[in-house]
C-alpha positions as CSV (number, residue, x, y, z in Angstrom):
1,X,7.2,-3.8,14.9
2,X,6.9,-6.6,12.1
3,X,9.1,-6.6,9.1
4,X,6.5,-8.3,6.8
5,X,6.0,-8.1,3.3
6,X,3.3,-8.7,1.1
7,X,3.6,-11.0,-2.3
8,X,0.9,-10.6,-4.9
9,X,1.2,-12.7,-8.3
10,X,1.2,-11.4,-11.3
11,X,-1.9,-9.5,-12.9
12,X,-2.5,-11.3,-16.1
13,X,-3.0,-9.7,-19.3
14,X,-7.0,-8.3,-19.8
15,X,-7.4,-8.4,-16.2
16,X,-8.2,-4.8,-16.5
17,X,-9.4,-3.1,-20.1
18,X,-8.2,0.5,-18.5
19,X,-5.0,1.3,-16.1
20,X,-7.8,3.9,-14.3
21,X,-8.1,2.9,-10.7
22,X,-11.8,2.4,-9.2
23,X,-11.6,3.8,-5.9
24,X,-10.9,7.9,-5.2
25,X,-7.6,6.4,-2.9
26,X,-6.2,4.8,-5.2
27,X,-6.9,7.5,-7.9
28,X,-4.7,9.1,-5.5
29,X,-2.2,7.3,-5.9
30,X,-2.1,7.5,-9.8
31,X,-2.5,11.0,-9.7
32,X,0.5,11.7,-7.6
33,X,2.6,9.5,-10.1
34,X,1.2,11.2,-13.2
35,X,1.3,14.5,-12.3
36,X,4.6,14.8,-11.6
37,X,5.4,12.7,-14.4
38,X,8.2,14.4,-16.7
39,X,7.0,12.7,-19.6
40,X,3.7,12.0,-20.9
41,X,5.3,9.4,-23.3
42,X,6.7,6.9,-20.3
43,X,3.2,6.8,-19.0
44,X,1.5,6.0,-22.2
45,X,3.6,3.0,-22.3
46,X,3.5,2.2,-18.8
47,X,-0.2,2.0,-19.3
48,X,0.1,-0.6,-22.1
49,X,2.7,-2.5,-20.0
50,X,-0.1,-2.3,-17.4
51,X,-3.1,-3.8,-19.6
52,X,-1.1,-6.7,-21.2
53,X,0.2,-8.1,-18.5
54,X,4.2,-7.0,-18.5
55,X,4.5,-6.5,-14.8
56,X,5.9,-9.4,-12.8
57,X,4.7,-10.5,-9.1
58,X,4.1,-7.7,-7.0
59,X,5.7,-7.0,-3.6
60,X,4.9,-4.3,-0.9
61,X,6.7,-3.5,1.8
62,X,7.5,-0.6,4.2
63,X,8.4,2.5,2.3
64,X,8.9,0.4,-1.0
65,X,6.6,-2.0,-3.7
66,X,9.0,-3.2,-6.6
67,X,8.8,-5.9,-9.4
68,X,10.2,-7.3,-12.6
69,X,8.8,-5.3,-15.5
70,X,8.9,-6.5,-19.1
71,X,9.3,-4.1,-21.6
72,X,10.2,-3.4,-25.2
73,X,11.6,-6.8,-26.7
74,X,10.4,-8.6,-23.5
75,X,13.9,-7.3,-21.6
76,X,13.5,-7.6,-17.4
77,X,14.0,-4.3,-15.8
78,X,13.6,-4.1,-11.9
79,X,11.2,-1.2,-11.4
80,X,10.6,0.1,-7.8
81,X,8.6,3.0,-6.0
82,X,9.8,4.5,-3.1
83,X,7.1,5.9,-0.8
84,X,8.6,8.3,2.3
85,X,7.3,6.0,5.4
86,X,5.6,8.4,8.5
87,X,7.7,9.0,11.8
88,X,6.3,6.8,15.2
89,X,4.9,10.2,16.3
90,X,2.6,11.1,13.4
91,X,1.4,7.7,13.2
92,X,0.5,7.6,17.2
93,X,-0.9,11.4,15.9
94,X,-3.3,10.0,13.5
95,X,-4.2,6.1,15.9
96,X,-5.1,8.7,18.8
97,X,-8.1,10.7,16.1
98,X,-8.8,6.9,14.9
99,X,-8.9,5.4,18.7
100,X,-11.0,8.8,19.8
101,X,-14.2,7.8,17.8
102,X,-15.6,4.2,18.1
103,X,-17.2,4.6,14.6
104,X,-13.6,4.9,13.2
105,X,-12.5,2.2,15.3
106,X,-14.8,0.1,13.9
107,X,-14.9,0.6,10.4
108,X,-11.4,0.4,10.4
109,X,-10.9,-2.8,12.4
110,X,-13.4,-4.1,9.8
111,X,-11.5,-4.2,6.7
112,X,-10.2,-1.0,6.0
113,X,-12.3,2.2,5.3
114,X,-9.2,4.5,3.9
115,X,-11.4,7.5,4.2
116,X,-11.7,7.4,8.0
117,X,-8.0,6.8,8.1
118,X,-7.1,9.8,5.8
119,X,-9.8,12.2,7.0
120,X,-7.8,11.4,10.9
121,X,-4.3,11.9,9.2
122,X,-5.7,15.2,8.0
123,X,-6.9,16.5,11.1
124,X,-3.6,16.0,12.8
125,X,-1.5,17.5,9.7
126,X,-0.5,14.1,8.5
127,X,-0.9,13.3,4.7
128,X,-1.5,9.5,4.5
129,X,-2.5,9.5,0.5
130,X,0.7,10.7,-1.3
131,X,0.6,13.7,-3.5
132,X,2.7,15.1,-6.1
133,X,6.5,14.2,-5.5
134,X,5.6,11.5,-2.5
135,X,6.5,8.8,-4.8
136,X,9.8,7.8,-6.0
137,X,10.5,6.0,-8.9
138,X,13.7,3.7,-9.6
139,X,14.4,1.2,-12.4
140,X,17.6,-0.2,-14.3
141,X,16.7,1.1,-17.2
142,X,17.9,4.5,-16.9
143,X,15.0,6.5,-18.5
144,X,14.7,9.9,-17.3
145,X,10.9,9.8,-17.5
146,X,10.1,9.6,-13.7
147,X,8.6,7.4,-14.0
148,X,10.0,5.5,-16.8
149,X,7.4,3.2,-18.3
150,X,8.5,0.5,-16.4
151,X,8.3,2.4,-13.0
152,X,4.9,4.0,-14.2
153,X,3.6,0.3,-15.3
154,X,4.1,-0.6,-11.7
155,X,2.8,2.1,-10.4
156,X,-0.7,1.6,-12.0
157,X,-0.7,-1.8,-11.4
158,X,0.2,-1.1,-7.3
159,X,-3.2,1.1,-7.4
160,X,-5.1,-2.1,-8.4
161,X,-4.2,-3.6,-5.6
162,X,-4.9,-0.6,-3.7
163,X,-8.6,-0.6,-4.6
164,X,-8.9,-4.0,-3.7
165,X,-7.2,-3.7,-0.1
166,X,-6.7,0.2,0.9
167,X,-4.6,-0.8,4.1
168,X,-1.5,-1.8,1.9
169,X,-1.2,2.0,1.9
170,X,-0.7,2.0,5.7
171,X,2.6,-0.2,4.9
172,X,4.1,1.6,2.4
173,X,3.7,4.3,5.0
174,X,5.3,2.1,7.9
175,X,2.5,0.0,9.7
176,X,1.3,-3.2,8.6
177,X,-2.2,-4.3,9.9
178,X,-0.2,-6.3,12.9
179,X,1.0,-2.8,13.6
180,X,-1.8,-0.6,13.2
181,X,-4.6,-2.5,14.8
182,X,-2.2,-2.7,17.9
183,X,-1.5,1.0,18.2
184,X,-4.7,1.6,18.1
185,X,-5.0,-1.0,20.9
186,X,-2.4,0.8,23.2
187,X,-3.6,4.1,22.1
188,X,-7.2,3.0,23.3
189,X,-5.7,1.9,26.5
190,X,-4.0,4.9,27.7
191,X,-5.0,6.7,31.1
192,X,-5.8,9.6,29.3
193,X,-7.6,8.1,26.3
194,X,-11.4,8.9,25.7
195,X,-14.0,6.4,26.2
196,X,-15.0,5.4,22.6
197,X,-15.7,1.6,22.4
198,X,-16.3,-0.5,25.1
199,X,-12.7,-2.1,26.3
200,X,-14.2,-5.8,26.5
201,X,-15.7,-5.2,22.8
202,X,-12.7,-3.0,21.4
203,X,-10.6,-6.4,22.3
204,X,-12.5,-8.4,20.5
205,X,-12.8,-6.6,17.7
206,X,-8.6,-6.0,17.9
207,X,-8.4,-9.5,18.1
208,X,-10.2,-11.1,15.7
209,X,-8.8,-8.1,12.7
210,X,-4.8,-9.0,14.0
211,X,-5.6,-12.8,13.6
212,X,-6.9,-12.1,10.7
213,X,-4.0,-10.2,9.8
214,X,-1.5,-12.9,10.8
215,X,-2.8,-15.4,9.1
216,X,-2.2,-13.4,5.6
217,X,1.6,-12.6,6.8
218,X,2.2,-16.4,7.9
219,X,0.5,-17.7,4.8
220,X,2.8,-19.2,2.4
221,X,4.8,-17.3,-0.6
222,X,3.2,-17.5,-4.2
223,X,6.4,-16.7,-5.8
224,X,9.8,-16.6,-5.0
225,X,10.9,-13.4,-4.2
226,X,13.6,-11.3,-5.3
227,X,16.8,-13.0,-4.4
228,X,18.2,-9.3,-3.0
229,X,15.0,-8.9,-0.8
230,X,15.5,-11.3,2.1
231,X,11.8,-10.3,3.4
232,X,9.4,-13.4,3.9
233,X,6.2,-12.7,1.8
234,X,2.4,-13.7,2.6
235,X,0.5,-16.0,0.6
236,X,-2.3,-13.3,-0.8
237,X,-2.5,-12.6,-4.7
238,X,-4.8,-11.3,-7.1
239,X,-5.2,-13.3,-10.3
């Protein structure tokens, strides 16, 4: 298993009028934060933190995405969001539904397609998309918000990037691409697995989405990361 993280720069301010999320999984993800929010106040202002451009570079890793937020009187606080990763036996659970039908197989190798990945999660009694009281906050400010607005500011911003590359939820739950186009690979390739692709095209297709992969996770840094968090980071960003 890799121990890659990804490094995304900072969004700047106006990149997004609203802190709404435009795709139902990464709705998802707000929804979970907000609705087990404990105060409606911290997420007002983590909107606005969220809008103007108060959160720092963006990094995502297994179980974890954290960054510098800059709140009231432009003061640093290190936010973070703790996501519970899943075990090596309910992600070969869920690889097995997604290896079992070539049309998953596919669409997933292709780019992404979160609701083929959720909808084999569900049928194995896995929840991929967290829900209320999957995510963690942490920050040094101390608010007892949970979030505070720092965390919450974070936390919006993290579903941007979600809606512009779903699979980043797959590592905060413990795979990386690396890792979840190869179990799907090996789960493909057991005695006992069903017949969905064809193996000579399934390899291809394997091969070309973890080069693809690699070359994001070998890519230079955009930013220096966090001098506690020894990870090396890839070289994509949103602007």
């Amino acid at each position: 298993m890799s121990e890659e993280a990804r490094g995304f720069r900072a969004f700047e301010s106006g990149t997004r009028r609203s802190p709404r999320a435009r795709s139902w999984w990464a709705e998802t993800w707000i929804r979970a934060m907000e609705d087990g929010a404990l105060d409606v106040a911290q997420l007002r202002a983590g909107r606005r933190y969220a809008t103007a451009g108060r959160v720092g570079p963006i990094t995502v890793t297994r179980g974890r995405v954290f960054a510098t937020v800059y709140g009231a009187h432009d003061v640093p606080r290190h936010a973070t969001v703790l996501v519970e990763q899943l075990t090596d036996s309910a992600w070969r659970q869920v690889l097995d539904q997604v290896a079992a039908k070539a049309g998953d197989v596919a669409a997933v190798l292709d780019g992404g397609a979160p609701a083929k990945l959720a909808k084999a999660a569900e049928d194995v009694g896995v929840r991929l998309l967290p829900d209320v009281g999957d995510l963690e906050p942490e920050c040094g400010c101390q608010d007892w918000g949970r979030p505070c607005s720092h965390a919450a500011a974070l936390g919006y911003q993290t579903a941007w990037l979600l809606d512009e590359d779903p699979l980043l939820l797959t590592l905060l739950r413990g795979r990386d691409e690396v890792d979840l186009f190869d179990g799907i690979r090996r789960c493909s390739e057991r005695a006992d697995a069903p017949a969905a692709v064809d193996p000579a095209a399934l390899e291809f297709l394997i091969s070309t989405a973890v080069s693809r992969a690699r070359e994001l996770l070998d890519a230079d840094p955009p930013f220096e990361p966090d001098p506690h968090h020894t990870t090396r980071l890839s070289g994509e960003f949103f602007a």
